[in-house]
C-alpha positions in Angstrom: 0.0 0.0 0.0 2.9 2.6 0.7 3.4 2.6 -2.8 -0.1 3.4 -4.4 -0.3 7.1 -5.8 -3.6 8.9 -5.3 -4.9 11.9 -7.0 -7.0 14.7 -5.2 -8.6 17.2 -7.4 -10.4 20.4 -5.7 -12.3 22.1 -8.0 -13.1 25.7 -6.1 -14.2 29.1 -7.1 -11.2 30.7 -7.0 -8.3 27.7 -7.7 -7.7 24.4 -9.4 -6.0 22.5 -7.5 -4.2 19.0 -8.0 -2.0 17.0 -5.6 -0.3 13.8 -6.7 0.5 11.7 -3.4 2.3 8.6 -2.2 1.4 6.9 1.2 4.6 5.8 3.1 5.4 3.7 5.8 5.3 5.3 8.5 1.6 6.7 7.2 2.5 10.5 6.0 2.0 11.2 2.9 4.7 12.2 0.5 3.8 15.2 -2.4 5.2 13.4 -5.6 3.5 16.9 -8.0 1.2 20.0 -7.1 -0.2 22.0 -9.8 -2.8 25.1 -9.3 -4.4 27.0 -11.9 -7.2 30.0 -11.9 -10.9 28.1 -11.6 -13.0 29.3 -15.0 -16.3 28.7 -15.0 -16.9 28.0 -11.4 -18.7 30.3 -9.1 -19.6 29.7 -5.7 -18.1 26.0 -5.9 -21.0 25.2 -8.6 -19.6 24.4 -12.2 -21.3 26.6 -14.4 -18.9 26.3 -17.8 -18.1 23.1 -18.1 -15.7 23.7 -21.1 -13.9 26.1 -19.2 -13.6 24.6 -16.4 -12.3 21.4 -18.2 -9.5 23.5 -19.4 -8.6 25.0 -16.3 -8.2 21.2 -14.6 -6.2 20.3 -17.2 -3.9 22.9 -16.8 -3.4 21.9 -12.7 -3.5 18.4 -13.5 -1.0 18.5 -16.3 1.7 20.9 -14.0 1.0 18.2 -11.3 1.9 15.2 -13.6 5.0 16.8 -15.0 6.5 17.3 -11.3 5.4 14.0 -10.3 6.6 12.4 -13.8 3.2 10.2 -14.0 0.2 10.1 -16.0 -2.9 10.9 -13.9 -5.8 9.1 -15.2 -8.3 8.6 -12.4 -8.6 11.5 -9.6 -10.9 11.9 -5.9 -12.6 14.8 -6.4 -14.1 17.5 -3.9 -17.7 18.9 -4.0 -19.1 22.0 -2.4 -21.4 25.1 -3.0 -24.3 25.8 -1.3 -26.9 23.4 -3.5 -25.3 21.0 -0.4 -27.7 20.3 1.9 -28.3 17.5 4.9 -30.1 15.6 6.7 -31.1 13.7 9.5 -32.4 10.0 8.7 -32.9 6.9 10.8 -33.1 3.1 9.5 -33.7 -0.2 10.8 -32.9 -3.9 9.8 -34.1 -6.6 11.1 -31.0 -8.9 11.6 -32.1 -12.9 10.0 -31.9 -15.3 10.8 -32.4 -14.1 14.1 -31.7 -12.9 17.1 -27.6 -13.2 15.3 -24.2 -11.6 16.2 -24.5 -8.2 13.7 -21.8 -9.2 10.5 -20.3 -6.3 9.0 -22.7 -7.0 5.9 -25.7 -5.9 8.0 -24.0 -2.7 8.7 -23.5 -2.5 4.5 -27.3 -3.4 4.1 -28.4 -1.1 6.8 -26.5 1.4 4.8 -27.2 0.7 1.2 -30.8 0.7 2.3 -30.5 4.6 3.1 -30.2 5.1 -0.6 -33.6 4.6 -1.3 -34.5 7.7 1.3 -36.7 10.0 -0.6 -35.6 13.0 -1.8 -36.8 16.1 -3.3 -36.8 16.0 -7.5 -33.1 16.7 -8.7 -31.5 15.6 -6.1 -28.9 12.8 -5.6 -27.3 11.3 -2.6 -23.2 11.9 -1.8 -22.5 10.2 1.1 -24.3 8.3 3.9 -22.7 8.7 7.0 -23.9 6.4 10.2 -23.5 8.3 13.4 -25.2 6.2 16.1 -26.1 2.7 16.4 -28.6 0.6 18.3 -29.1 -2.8 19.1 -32.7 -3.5 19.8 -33.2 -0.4 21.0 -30.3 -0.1 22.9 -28.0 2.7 21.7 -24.1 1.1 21.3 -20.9 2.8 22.2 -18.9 0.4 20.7 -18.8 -1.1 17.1 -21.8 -3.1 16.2 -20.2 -6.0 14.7 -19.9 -8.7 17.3 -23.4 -7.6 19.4 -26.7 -10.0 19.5 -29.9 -9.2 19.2 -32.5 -9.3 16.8 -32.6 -5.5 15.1 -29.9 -3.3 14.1 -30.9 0.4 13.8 -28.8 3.5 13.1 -29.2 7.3 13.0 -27.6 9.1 9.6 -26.7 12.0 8.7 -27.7 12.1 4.3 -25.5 14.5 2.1 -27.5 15.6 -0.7 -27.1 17.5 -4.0 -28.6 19.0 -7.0 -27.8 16.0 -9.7 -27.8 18.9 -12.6 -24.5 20.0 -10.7 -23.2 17.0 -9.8 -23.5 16.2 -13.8 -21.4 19.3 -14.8 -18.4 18.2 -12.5 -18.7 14.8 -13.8 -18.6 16.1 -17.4 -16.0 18.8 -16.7 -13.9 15.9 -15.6 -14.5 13.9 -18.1 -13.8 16.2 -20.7 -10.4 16.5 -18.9 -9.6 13.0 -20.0 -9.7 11.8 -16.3 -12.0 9.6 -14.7 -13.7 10.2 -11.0 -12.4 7.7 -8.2 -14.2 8.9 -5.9 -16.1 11.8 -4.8 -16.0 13.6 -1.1 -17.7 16.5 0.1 -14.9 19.2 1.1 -15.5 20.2 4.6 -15.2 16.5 5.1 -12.0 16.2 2.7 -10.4 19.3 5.1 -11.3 17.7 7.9 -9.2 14.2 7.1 -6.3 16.8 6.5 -6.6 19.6 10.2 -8.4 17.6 12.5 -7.1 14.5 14.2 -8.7 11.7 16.4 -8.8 13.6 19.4 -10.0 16.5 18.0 -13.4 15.0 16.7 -13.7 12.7 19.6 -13.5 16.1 22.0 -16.0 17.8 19.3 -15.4 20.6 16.9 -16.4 22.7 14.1 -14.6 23.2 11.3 -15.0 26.8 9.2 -14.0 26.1 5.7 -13.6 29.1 4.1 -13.3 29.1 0.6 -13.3 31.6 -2.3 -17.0 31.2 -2.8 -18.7 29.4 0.3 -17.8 29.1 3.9 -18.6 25.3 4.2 -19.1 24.2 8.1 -18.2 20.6 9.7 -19.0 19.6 13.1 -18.1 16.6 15.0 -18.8 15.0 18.5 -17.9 11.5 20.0 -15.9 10.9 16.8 -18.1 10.8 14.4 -19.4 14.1 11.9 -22.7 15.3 13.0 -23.3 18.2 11.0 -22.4 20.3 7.9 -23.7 23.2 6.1 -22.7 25.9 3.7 -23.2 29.9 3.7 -22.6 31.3 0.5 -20.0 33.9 1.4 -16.8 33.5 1.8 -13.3 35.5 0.7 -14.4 36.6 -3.0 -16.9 38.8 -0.8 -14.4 40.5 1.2 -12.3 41.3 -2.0 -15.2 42.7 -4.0 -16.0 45.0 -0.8 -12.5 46.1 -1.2 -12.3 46.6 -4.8 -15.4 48.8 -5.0 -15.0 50.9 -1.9 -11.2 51.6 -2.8 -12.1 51.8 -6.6 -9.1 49.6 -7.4 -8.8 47.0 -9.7 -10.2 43.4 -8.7 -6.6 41.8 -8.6 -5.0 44.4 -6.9 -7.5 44.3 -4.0 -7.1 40.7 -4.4 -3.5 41.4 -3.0 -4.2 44.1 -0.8 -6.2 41.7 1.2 -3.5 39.3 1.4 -0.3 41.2 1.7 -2.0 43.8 4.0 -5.4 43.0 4.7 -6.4 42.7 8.8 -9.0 41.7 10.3 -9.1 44.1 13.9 -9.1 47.6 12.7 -7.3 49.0 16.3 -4.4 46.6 15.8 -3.5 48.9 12.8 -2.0 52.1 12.8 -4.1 55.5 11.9 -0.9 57.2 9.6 -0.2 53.7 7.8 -0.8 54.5 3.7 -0.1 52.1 0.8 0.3 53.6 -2.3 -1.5 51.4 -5.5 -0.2 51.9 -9.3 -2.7 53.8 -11.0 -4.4 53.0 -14.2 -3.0 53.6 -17.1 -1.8 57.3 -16.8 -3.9 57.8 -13.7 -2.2 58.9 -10.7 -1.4 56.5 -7.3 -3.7 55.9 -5.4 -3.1 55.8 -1.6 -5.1 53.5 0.4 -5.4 54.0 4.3 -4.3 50.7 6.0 -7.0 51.4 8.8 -9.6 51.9 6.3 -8.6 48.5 4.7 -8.8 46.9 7.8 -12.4 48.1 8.3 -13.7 47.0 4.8 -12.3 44.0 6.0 -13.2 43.3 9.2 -17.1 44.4 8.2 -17.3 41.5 5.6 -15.6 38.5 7.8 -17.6 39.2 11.0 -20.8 39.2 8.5 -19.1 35.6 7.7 -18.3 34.3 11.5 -21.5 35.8 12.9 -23.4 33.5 10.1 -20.8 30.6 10.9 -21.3 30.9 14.5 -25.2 30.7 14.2 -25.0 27.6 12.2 -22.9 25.6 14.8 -25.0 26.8 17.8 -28.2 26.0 15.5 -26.5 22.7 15.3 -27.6 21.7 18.8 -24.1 20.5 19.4 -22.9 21.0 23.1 -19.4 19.3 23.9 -17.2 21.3 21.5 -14.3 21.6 23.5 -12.0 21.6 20.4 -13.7 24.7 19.8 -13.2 26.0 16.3 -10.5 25.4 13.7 -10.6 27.7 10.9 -9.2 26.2 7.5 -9.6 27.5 3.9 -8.0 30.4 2.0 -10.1 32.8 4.0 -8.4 31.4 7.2 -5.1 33.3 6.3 -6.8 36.3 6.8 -4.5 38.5 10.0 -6.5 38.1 12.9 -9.1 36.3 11.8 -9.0 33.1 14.4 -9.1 36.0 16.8 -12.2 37.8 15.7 -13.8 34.3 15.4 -12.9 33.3 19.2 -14.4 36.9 20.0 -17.8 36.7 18.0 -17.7 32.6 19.2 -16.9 32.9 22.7 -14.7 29.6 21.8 -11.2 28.6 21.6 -10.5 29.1 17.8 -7.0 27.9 15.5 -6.3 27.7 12.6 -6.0 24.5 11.0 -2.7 23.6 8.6 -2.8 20.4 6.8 0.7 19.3 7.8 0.5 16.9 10.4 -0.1 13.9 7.7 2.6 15.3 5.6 6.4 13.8 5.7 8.7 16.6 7.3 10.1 17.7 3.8 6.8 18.5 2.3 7.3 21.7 0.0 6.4 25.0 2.4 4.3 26.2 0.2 1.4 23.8 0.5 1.3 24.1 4.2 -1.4 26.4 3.8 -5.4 26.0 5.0 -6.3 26.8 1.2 -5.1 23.0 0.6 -6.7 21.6 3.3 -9.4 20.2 1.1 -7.1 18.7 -1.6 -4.5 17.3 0.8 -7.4 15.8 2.4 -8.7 14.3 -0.7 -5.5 12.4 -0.7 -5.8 10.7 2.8 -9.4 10.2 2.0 -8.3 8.0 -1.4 -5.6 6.3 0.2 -8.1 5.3 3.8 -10.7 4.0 0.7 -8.1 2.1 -1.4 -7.0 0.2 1.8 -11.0 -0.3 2.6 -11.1 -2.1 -0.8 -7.9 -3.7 -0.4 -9.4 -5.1 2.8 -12.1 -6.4 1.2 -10.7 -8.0 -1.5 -8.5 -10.2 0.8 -11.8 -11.3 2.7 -13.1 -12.2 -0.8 -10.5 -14.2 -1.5 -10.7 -15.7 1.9 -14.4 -16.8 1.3 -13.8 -18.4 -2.2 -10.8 -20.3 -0.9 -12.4 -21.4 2.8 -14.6 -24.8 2.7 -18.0 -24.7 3.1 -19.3 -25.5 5.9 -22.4 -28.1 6.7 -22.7 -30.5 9.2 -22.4 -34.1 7.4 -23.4 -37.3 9.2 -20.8 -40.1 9.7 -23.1 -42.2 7.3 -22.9 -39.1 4.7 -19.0 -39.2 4.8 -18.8 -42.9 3.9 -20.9 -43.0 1.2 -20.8 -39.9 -0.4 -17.7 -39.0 -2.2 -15.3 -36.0 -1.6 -16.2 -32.9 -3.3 -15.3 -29.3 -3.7 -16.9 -26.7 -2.2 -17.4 -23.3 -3.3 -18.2 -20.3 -1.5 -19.9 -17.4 -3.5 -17.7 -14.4 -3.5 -19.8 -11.9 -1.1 -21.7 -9.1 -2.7 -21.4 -6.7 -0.1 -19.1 -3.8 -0.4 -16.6 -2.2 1.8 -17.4 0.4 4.7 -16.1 3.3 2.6 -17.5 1.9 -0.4 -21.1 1.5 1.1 -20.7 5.3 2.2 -19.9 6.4 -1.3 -21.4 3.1 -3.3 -24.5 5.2 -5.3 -22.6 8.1 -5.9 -19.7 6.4 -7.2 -21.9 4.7 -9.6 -23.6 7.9 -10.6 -20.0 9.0 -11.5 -19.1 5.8 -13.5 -22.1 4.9 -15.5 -21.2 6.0 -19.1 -17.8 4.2 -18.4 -19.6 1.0 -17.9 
């Protein structure tokens, strides 16, 4: 396994981006190619042109290849923008023949049953993700497999999407001459890559933000609980800057960057920065106080919206308070601000603990959080099918077992058995299972 090479592709408002990674021993991940390009015909994390957004992934994805010196053919991709929505479901199987020990293929069943949920017209499902099991009524803290009874029930949280969009990243892809591995949603992708363990067991809420939407992640007891999107994020801030400092769009693009804070009193009155004019225009000089006030306007809009979505979440035992992640997170000041408007502990989250200690600096940023994460995410669900295919192989090569009478083994002669390789598929693959499909069906 330490030498399969993943592919995460994050497809955002602002950026393309494309990492080419390598599992190793010790279970970092080493960067074999990383390749970013301008996003074209994405807004809001939506695909709107899909030819233009083809282009733009083949540009990343073609920078990445020639650093990593390999042909990318099949990629994980993320998915955001605020057609995301969730929802709480609950399902129950009864376990036959029973009462049984729960196998790991009722967990699949219980899941793949989900699929059939009813949705609203144009929607598709992402991912199922169990949260709490029960055992004839009795909720488990432990993993399900291995308890008796006679009914199996589990609360889910369902990731949903408009299929129309979900189409135009498929085709976009496609028309990149790649093929879809898998698909996660990103505040889930950026959680694999910031949070830890610990961290999600303790319970806390991620803050994605993005170019185009601040996507939201909460976990408790280890498992995710909750997500949502706002649709505002950094492009927001930038156009607040751009218009009220009547500068060009790229040049307040780097203003925010380079200079951009987000408490107004932590910057001098008498700081100026003097922008190029256009063409023959004069400078322009920009008060760094006033800049911090455009600024710190737009991103409390953001946290006070962020911070109403978590405590609308009903979650209670945050103590990992928040970890901010995303472009938007390198914003000066901003995990301060957030633990203000919050009242909670707030970092920032890097996506460097999962990387080996040579990792290129600049990738050690929250704006690849998501396609970092996409990369542990691909390498967790190759080993899942890995897994499986071992216990597959077990199955066809184990004798069947039936009871045969000691008058049955003297007159009946010897024969092979053969054990029907199982149809269930992997955890991971029972999360992702229908989507997956919906991603691979002209292929087929």
């Amino acid at each position: 396994m330490s030498n399969e090479i993943i592919v995460g592709l994050d497809i955002g408002t602002t950026k393309i981006a494309c990492f080419i990674g390598q599992a190793t021993e010790n279970g970092k991940i080493k960067i074999l190619g990383f390749g970013k390009t301008e996003s074209i015909g994405v807004e809001r994390g939506v695909v709107k042109n899909i030819d233009d957004t083809a282009e733009s992934i083949k540009k990343a994805v073609e920078e990445a290849s020639a650093k990593a010196e390999y042909e990318v053919t099949e990629v994980y991709v993320g998915i955001a923008g605020q057609h995301i929505r969730s929802t709480q479901s609950r399902g129950s199987l009864v376990l036959k023949p029973g009462p049984k020990i729960t196998e790991e293929k009722d967990i699949e069943e219980l899941i793949q049953n989900q699929y059939n949920t009813l949705l609203d017209p144009g929607e598709t499902i992402i991912h199922v993700l169990p949260q709490t099991f029960f055992i004839d009524g009795e909720e488990l803290t432990v993993n399900p497999v291995g308890v008796y009874g006679n009914t199996l029930e589990a609360n889910f949280l369902i990731v949903t999407g408009k299929t129309n969009n979900l189409w135009h990243i498929k085709e976009s892809v496609k028309r990149a001459n790649l093929k879809i591995k898998g698909v996660v949603l990103e505040p889930i992708a950026s959680a694999e890559s910031v949070l830890d363990d610990r961290d999600k067991e303790a319970g806390v809420a991620l803050v994605d933000i993005g170019g185009g939407t601040t996507d939201i992640a909460i976990f408790e007891e280890g498992v995710i609980r909750y997500t949502s999107v706002i649709p505002m994020a950094g492009n927001l801030i930038t156009t607040d800057v751009e218009s009220t400092c009547n500068i060009m769009r790229k040049q307040a693009e780097q203003l925010k960057i380079k200079f951009g804070s987000c408490l107004p009193e932590m910057v001098k009155q008498d700081d100026i920065i003097s922008i190029p004019g256009y063409r023959n225009q004069a400078a322009r000089e920009i008060s760094m106080k006033m800049l911090a006030q455009i600024i710190n306007a737009r991103t409390q809009m953001i946290l006070e919206m962020a911070t109403s979505e978590i405590s609308s979440a009903g979650c209670t035992k945050l103590r990992g308070g928040i970890v901010l992640t995303g472009g938007g997170a390198k914003l000066t000041y901003i995990d301060k601000l957030a633990a203000f408007i919050s009242a909670t502990d707030t970092r920032i989250g890097l996506p460097d603990e999962h990387l080996v200690d040579d990792s290129p600096e600049e990738i050690i940023h929250p704006m690849y959080a998501t396609g970092i994460g996409l990369l542990l995410y691909g390498i967790k669900d190759k080993r899942s099918q890995i897994e499986k295919e071992e216990v597959k192989i077990k199955e066809e090569v184990k004798p069947e077992e039936k009871e045969i009478t000691t008058s049955e083994s003297e007159t009946q002669p010897e024969q092979e058995s053969v054990t029907k390789p199982s149809k269930g598929k992997g955890f991971v693959d029972a999360v992702t299972g229908f989507f997956k499909d919906f991603f691979t069906e002209d292929e087929k």
